[in-house]
C-alpha angles and dihedrals in degrees: 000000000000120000101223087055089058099049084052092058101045094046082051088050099043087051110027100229143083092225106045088053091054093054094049094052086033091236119127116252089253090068088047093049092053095046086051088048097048094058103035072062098053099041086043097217118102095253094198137031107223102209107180097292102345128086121212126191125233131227089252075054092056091049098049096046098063090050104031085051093050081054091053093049100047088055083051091057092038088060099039086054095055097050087042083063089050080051088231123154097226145109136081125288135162128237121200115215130188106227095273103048093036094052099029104026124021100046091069089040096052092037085058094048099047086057096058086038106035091168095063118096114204131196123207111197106180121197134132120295094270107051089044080059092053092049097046090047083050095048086244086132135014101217133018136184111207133172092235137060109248116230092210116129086205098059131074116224135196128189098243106183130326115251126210122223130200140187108237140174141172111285081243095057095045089048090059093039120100113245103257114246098157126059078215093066088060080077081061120053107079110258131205104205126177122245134278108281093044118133090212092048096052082052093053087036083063102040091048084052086060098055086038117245125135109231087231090068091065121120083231109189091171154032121191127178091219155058087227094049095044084056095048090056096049092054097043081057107243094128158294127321146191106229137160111264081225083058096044105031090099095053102042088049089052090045088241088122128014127205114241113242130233097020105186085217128096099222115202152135148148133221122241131214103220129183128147124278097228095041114119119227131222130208094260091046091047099050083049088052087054102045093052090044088053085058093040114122132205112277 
């Protein structure tokens, strides 16, 4: 069975799509097509459904990806052994972010890193905390940088920086809005919180316990699944938000969001490196891990 043809499979089975997996392999979907053909021959079962322009695996396909992608990885470690032998920094691996390190503070620090290393291919996958956690447990990823400490006995974690959060809303809303002279009118106002799984929202989870105020107990307008959307419906005056300073610096400097003063909350929180304990590293992984720690900050 060739290898190619495997690739193939398992990219068409990661994206759903015959397209998508050419581009990433930088193969036309012809070529894909006919990988997918050829084994689909040779296994004799029909591996995809092809329903108008979506692909949807089979159960046969099922079957073939677990053990096709343990295949692929083992020729990845395969590869990263020999060059760890060679004693090169060099080879591909994936980093999980949560939004605001992977939009304020990774991107400089990997675009550092790939200059000194140029053979090091690097993958940036962003999604909330949570779901980060889930893919570095899985292997999915061999780092991630995530805005909550994971309560996980199998992952290392390491406070990164600490991150200042701030409740902000449009000048407009703030004008309209009474003075607050009660911790109780905080149940009030109209929120826009990010969804379960957030980093931001566990920190303000937390704050608002100290008060204290369930977060039930929120007049919650709106839920969002990022740190971009959260920033558009402030402005656009629905309410008031927790956000990352980093997310919001460019909007309070132009006067687009204000911060509300005299929040009775004390907003904090610090990211964490995480990566599994029984994970084995690689040159090019363990020169990444240095070059974050030498930018790590007190938490």
């Amino acid at each position: 069975m060739d290898l190619r043809r495997l690739e193939a499979f398992c990219k068409v089975y990661d994206l759903r799509s015959f397209s998508k997996a050419g581009r990433d392999l930088y193969l036309s979907q012809p070529t894909i097509s006919a990988h997918i053909a050829t084994l689909e021959s040779e296994l004799g079962v029909l591996l995809f459904d092809r329903l108008g322009r979506s692909v949807l695996p089979t159960q046969a396909a099922d079957v073939l990806y677990g053990k096709a992608r343990r295949i692929m990885d083992m020729l990845k470690a395969a590869k990263a052994e020999v060059d760890a032998l060679r004693e090169r920094v060099s080879g591909e691996f994936s980093v999980g972010a949560s939004t605001i390190p992977g939009h304020f503070i990774l991107p400089s620090m990997i675009g550092e890193f790939l200059h000194t290393y140029p053979e090091v291919s690097i993958q940036l996958k962003i999604g909330d905390s949570e779901k980060v956690i889930e893919d570095v447990c899985a292997g999915r990823r061999f780092l991630g940088m995530v805005g909550v400490a994971p309560n996980r006995p199998e992952l290392a974690s390491t406070p990164f920086m600490r991150d200042e959060l701030v409740a902000v809303a449009s000048p407009e809303f703030i004008a309209r809005t009474p003075i607050l002279s009660d911790p109780e009118q905080l149940e009030r106002w109209p929120w826009i919180l990010r969804e379960r799984g957030s980093g931001a929202l566990a920190a303000f989870e937390s704050a608002l316990a100290r008060i204290p105020i369930p977060l039930r107990n929120l007049n919650t307008r709106l839920l969002v699944d990022s740190a971009h959307a959260v920033l558009q419906c402030a402005k656009a005056s629905i309410g008031v938000s927790i956000t990352s300073r980093l997310a919001a610096q460019a909007d309070l400097d132009a006067g687009r969001l204000a911060i509300i003063p005299n929040l009775p909350l004390r907003l904090e929180r610090c990211f964490h490196l995480i990566r599994r304990k029984d994970r084995r590293g690689f040159p090019a992984t363990e020169a990444f891990l240095e070059h974050l720690r030498s930018h790590c900050q007190s938490c």
